[in-house]
VONURO-936457 format. One line per 10 residues: number of its first residue (from 1); their letters; for each residue x, y, z of C-alpha. Coordinates in steps of 0.02 Angstrom, whole numbers. Example, Ala and Ser with C-alpha at 12.3 -4.5 7.8 and 13.67 -1.06 7.14 Angstrom:
2
1) as) 615 -225 390  684 -53 357
***
This chain:
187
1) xxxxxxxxxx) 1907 -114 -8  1752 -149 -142  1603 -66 -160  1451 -130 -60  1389 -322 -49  1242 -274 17  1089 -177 -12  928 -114 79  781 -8 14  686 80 143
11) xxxxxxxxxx) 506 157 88  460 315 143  277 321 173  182 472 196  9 580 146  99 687 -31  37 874 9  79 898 177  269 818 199  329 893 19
21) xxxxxxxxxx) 466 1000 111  504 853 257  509 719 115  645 837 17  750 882 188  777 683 196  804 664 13  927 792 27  1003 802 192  978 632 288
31) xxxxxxxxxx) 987 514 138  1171 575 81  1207 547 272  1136 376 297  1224 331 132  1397 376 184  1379 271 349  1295 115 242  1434 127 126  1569 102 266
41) xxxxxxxxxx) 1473 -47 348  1471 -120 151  1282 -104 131  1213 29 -2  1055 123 29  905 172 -127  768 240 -26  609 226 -111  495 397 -116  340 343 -204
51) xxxxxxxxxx) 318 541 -230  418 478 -379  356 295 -427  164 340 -441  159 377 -631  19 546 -647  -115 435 -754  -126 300 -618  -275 231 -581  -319 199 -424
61) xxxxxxxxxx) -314 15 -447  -159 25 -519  -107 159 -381  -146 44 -234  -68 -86 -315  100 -3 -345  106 58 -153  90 -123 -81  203 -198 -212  334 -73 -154
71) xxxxxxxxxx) 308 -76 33  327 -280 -3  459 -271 -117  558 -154 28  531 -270 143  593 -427 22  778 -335 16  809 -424 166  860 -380 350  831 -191 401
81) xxxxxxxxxx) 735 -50 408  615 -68 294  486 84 312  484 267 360  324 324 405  298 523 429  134 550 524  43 704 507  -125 763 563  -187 731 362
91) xxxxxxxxxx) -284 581 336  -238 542 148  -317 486 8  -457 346 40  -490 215 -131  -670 206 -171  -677 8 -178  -546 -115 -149  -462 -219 -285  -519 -354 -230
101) xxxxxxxxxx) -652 -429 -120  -697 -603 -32  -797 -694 -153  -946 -692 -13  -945 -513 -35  -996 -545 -207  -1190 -556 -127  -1178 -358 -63  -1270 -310 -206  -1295 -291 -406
111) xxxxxxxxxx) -1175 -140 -439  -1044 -259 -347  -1087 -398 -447  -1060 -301 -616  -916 -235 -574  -810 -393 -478  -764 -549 -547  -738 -709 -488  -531 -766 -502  -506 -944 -451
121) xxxxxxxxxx) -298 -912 -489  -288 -876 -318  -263 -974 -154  -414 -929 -68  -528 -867 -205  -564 -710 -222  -663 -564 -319  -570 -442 -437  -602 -287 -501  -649 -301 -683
131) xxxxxxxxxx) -570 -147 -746  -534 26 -664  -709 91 -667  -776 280 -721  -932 258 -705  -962 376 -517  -1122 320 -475  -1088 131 -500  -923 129 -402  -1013 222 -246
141) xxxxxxxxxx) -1166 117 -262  -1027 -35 -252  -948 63 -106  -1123 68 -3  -1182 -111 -41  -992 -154 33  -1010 -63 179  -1151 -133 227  -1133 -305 187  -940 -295 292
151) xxxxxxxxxx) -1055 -209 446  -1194 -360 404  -1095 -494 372  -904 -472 466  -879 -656 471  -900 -665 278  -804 -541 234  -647 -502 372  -550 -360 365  -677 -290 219
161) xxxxxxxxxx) -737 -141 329  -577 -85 366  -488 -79 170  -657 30 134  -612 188 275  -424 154 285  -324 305 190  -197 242 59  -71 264 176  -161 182 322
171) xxxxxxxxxx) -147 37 228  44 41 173  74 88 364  -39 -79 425  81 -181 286  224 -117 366  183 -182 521  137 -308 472  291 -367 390  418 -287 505
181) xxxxxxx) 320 -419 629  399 -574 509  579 -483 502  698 -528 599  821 -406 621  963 -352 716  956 -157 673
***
């Protein structure tokens, strides 16, 4: 008998402080385990632990990116589990403003002007971040003009209100379901 035909990449989504020793106990007890059954069904197994794909120096634009991309890109391996989500009683890590924005939410204020841009590359257009921003007092006056314009104006910018209080993991864990909603699987 060959080696496996097939492979799957679950994500394992979590807050990082509080599951360090539950994250290793899979990593080093269940994984091996899951593995060995995979391997006789002719499927391998690479769980993905973003403990270890979130490079130090990230920015948080480049952070949230790199968390979606993998929850997707989990998902993408085809039929499956796709995510693991430990739940604690931590909230996480919450990302000052979004990557992006509705262009309507463009009229939420000056600092949100100076710091999106308009990107017509996309299907429905949308604002983009500039560049990762260091400027504190800019990014939370963006943050407040946001808020309020998503509470003001819901209908011109959906979904807006909830990217600026969901945690980072909030969001991977909304992905999630939302994708495991378009899989079709038999496991």
């Amino acid at each position: 008998m060959g080696g496996p035909t097939a492979g799957k990449q679950p994500c394992i989504s979590s807050t990082f402080v509080d599951t360090q020793t539950e994250r290793d106990a899979i990593q080093r007890e269940i994984i091996p385990n899951v593995r060995g059954i995979a391997a006789r069904l002719g499927i391998s197994i690479n769980c993905v632990d973003m403990r270890f794909g979130i490079p130090r120096d990230s920015t948080s634009a480049s952070t949230i990116h790199t968390c979606l991309q993998t929850v997707s890109h989990c998902f993408s391996q085809g039929p499956g589990p796709a995510f693991v989500f430990l739940s604690t009683d931590k909230y996480g890590w919450v990302p000052r403003i979004p990557t992006w924005i509705p262009c309507k939410a463009m009229r939420a204020g000056k600092a949100t002007r100076q710091l999106y841009a308009k990107d017509s590359s996309y299907v429905d257009e949308r604002a983009v971040l500039r560049e990762e921003q260091n400027d504190e007092k800019m990014v939370e006056t963006c943050r407040q003009e946001l808020m309020a314009f998503a509470k003001e104006k819901e209908e011109d910018s959906p979904g807006l209100l909830s990217v600026l209080s969901l945690s980072m993991t909030a969001l991977e864990v909304q992905l999630g379901m939302r994708l495991s909603a378009y899989c079709n699987s038999p496991i």
